[in-house]
C-alpha positions as CSV (number, residue, x, y, z in Angstrom):
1,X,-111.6,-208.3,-32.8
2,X,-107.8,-208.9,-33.9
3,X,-106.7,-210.4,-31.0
4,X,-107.3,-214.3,-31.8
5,X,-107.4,-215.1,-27.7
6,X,-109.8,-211.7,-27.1
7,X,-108.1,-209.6,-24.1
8,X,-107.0,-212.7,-21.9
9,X,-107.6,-210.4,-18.7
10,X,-105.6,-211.1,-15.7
11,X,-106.9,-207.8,-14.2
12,X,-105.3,-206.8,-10.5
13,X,-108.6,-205.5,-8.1
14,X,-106.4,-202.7,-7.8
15,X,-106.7,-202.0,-11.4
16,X,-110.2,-202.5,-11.2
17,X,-111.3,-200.9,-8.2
18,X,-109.3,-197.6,-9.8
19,X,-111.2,-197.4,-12.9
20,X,-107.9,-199.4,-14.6
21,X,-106.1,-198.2,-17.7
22,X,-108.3,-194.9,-17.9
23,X,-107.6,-193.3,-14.9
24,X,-104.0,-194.2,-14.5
25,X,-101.4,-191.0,-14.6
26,X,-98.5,-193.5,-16.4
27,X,-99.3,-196.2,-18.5
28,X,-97.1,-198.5,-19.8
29,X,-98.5,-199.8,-23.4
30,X,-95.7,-203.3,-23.8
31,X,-94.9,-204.9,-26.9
32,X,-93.0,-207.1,-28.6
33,X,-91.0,-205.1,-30.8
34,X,-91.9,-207.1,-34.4
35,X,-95.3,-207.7,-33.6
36,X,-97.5,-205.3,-35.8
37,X,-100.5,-206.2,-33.7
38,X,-98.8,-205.3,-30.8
39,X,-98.4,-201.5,-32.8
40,X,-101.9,-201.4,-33.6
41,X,-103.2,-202.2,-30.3
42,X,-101.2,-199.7,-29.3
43,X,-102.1,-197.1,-31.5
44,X,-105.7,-197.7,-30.6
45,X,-105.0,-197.0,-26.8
46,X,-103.4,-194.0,-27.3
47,X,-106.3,-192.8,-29.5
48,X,-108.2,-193.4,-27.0
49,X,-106.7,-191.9,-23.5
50,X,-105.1,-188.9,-26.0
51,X,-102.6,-188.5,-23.5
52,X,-100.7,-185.4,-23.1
53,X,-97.1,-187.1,-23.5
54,X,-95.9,-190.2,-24.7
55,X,-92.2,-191.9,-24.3
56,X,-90.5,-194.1,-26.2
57,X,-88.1,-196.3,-25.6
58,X,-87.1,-196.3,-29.4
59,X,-86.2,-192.6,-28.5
60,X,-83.3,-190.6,-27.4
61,X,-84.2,-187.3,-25.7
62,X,-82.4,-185.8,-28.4
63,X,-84.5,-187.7,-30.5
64,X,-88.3,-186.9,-29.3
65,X,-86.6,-183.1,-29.4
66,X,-87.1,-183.6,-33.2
67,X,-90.6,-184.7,-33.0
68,X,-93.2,-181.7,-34.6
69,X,-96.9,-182.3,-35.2
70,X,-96.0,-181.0,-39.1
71,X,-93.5,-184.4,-39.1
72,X,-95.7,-186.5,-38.0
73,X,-98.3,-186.0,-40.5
74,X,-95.5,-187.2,-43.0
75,X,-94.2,-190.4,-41.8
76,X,-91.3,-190.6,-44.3
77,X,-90.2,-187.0,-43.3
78,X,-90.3,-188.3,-39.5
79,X,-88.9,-191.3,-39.9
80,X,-85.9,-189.3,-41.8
81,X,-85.5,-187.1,-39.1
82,X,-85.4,-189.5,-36.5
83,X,-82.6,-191.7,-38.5
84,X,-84.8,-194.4,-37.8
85,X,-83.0,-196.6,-40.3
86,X,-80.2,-197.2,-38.7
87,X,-81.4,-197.3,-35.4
88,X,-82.3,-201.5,-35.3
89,X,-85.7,-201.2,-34.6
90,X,-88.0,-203.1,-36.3
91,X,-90.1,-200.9,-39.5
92,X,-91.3,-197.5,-38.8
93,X,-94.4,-198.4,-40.2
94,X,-95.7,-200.1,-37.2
95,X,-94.8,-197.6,-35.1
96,X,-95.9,-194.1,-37.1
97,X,-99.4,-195.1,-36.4
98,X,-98.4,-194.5,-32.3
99,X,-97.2,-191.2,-33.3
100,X,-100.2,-190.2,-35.3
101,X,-102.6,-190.7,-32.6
102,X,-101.7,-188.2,-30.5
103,X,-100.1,-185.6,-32.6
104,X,-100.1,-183.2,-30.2
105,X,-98.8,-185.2,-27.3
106,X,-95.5,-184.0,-25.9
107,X,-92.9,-186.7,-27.1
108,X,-90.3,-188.0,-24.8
109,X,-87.6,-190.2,-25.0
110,X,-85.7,-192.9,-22.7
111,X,-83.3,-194.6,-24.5
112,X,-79.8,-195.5,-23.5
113,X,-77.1,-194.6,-26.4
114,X,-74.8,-197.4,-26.7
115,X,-71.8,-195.5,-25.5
116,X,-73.7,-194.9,-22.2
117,X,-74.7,-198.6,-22.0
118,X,-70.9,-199.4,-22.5
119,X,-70.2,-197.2,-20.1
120,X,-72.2,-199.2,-17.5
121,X,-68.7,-202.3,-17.3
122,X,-66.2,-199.7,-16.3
123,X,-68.6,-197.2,-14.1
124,X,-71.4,-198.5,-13.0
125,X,-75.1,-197.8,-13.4
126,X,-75.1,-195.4,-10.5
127,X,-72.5,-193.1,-11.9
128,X,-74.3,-193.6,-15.8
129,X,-77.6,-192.8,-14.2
130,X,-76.1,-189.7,-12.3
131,X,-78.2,-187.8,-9.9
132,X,-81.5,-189.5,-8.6
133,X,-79.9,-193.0,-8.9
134,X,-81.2,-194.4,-5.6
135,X,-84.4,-192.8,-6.0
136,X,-84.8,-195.3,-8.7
137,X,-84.0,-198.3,-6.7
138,X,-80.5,-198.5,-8.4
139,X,-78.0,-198.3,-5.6
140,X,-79.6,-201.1,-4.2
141,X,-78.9,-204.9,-5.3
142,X,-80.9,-206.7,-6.4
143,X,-82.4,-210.2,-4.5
144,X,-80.3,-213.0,-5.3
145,X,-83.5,-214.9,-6.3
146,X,-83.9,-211.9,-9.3
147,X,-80.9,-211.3,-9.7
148,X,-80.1,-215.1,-11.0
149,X,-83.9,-215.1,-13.1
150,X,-82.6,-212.2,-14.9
151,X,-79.8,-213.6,-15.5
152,X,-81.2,-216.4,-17.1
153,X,-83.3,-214.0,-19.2
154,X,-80.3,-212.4,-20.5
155,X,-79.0,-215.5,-21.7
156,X,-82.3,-217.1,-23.3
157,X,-82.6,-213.8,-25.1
158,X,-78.8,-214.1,-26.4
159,X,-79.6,-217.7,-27.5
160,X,-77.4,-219.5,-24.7
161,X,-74.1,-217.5,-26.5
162,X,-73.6,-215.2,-24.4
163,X,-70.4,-215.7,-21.6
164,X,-71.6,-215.7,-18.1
165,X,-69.2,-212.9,-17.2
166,X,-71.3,-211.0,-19.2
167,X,-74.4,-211.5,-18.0
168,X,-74.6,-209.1,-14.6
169,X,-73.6,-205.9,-16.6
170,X,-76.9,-206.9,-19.1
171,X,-78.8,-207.3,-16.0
172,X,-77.4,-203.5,-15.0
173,X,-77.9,-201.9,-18.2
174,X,-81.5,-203.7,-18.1
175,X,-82.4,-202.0,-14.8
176,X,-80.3,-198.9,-16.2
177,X,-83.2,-198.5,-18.9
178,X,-86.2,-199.4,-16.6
179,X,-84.7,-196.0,-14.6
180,X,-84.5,-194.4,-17.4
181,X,-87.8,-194.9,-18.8
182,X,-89.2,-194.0,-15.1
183,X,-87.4,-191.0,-15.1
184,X,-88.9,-190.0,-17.9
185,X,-92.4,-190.7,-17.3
186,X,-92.6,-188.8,-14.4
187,X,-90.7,-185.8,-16.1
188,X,-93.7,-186.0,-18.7
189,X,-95.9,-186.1,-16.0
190,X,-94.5,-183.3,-14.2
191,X,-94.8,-181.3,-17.2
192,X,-97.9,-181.7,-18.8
193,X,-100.0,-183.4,-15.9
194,X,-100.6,-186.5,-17.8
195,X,-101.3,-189.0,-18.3
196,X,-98.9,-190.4,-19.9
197,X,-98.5,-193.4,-22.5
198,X,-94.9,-195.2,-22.3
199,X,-93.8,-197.2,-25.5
200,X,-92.0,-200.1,-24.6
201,X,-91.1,-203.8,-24.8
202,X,-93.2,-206.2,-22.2
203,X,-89.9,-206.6,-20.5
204,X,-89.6,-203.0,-19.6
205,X,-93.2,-202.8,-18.8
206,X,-93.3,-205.6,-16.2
207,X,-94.7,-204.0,-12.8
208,X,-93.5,-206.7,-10.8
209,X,-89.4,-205.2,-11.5
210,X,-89.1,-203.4,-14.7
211,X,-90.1,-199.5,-15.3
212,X,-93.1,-199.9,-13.6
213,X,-91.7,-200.9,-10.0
214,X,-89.0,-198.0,-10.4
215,X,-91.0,-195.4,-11.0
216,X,-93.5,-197.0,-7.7
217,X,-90.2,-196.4,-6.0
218,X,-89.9,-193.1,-7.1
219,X,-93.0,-191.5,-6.5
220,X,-95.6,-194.2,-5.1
221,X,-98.4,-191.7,-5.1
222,X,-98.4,-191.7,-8.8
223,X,-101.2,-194.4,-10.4
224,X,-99.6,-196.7,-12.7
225,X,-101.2,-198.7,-15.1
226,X,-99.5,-201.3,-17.3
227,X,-100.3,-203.7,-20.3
228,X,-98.0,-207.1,-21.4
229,X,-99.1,-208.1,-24.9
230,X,-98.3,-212.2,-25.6
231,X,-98.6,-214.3,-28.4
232,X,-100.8,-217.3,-29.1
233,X,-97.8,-219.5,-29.1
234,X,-95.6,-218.2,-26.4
235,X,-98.7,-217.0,-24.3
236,X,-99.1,-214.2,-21.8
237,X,-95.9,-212.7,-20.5
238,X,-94.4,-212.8,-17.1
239,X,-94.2,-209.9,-15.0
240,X,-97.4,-209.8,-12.8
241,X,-99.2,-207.0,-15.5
242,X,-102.6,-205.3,-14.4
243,X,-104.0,-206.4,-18.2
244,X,-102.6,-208.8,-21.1
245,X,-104.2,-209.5,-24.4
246,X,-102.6,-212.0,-26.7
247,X,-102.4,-211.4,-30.1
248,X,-101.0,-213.7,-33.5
249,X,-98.0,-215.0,-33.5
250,X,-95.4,-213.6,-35.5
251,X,-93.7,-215.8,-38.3
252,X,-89.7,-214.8,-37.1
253,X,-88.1,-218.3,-37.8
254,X,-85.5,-219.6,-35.9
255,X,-83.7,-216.1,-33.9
256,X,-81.4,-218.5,-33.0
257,X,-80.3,-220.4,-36.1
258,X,-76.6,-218.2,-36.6
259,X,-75.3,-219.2,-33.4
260,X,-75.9,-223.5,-33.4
């Protein structure tokens, strides 16, 4: 096995009453984004349910439009058509592998340009959303309990730098993306009848309030399955997921050091 703490399972009885991960119509596969093990655990999932769509967050709709089975059997051509260099994700080459396990999956994406997150300070999530918005739980605040833990969150992941002001319009384009990536998955779903395998960071994949919880909100008849993936050092992530497997630890340094 890869995974150096095997499958550390933290199973819901729901999950395993259900028949778990397999019979789910939307699964959320979390990651870290620069952990390669996280990729290849992946990649081995989807190889497994060969689902009939997958969504990436890493993916504009305009994006996954791209997406051929011809390109995905080159990964250089794909990741040339996808301008996946200058989009800031981590290597292609931990994520090609996703592609080429379902090469005939329907490809989606769900992610937010950055002119539509800056759009979120002078507009609102609701209005950036559009139609649908409180069907996805976005006209509604959020607790004050959540709404300060994700604020802390924000900052943590900004290294402490980032101005308080600041921090409830992350929060919003945070919950703008968890929308987004619900919207999505049930689109797939509508159109190909699933299931469907959702690409995205163990934030995002949280049931408790990321994607998960908004698409619940949506269409709580839908089965929903989803996977956090830790690391030996920082252990299993938060978020209440139906499965987590922890894998090696990534040698990233200090993310921090620029800012002390």
């Amino acid at each position: 096995m890869r995974y150096l703490a095997v499958c550390l399972a933290l199973m819901a009885p729901a999950a395993l009453a259900d028949g778990g991960l397999f019979a789910a119509d939307v699964v959320f596969l979390g990651e870290t984004h620069d952990n390669p093990a996280h990729h290849a655990r992946q990649a081995e999932i989807v190889q497994q349910m060969r689902p009939a769509a997958l969504v990436f967050e890493m993916l504009t709709p305009a994006q996954a439009g791209l997406v051929t089975p011809a390109l995905i059997g080159d990964a250089a051509a794909l990741e040339t058509a996808l301008g996946w260099q200058d989009s800031g994700w981590p290597d292609f080459a931990m994520y090609h592998p996703i592609f080429a396990a379902a090469p005939d999956a329907a490809i989606h994406g769900a992610a937010v340009p950055r002119d539509e997150a800056r759009r979120v300070m002078g507009e609102g999530i609701v209005a950036v959303f559009g139609a649908g918005a409180a069907r996805f739980g976005l006209e509604t605040p959020l607790p004050a309990a959540q709404q300060q833990a994700r604020e802390a969150l924000q900052l943590a992941a900004h290294c402490d730098a980032m101005p308080a002001e600041l921090l409830p319009m992350m929060v919003d384009i945070q919950r703008l993306r968890d929308a987004m990536l619900a919207r999505a998955a049930l689109q797939a779903l509508d159109e190909t009848g699933g299931p469907v395998a959702v690409i995205t960071g163990n934030g995002h994949a949280r049931p408790d309030w990321g994607a998960p919880a908004a698409l619940r909100l949506a269409a709580p008849e839908v089965a929903v399955f989803s996977l956090g993936q830790g690391e030996v050092a920082f252990g299993a992530p938060d978020g209440g997921f139906d499965l987590v497997e922890i894998a090696p630890d990534v040698d990233r340094g200090d993310p921090c050091a620029a800012f002390r």
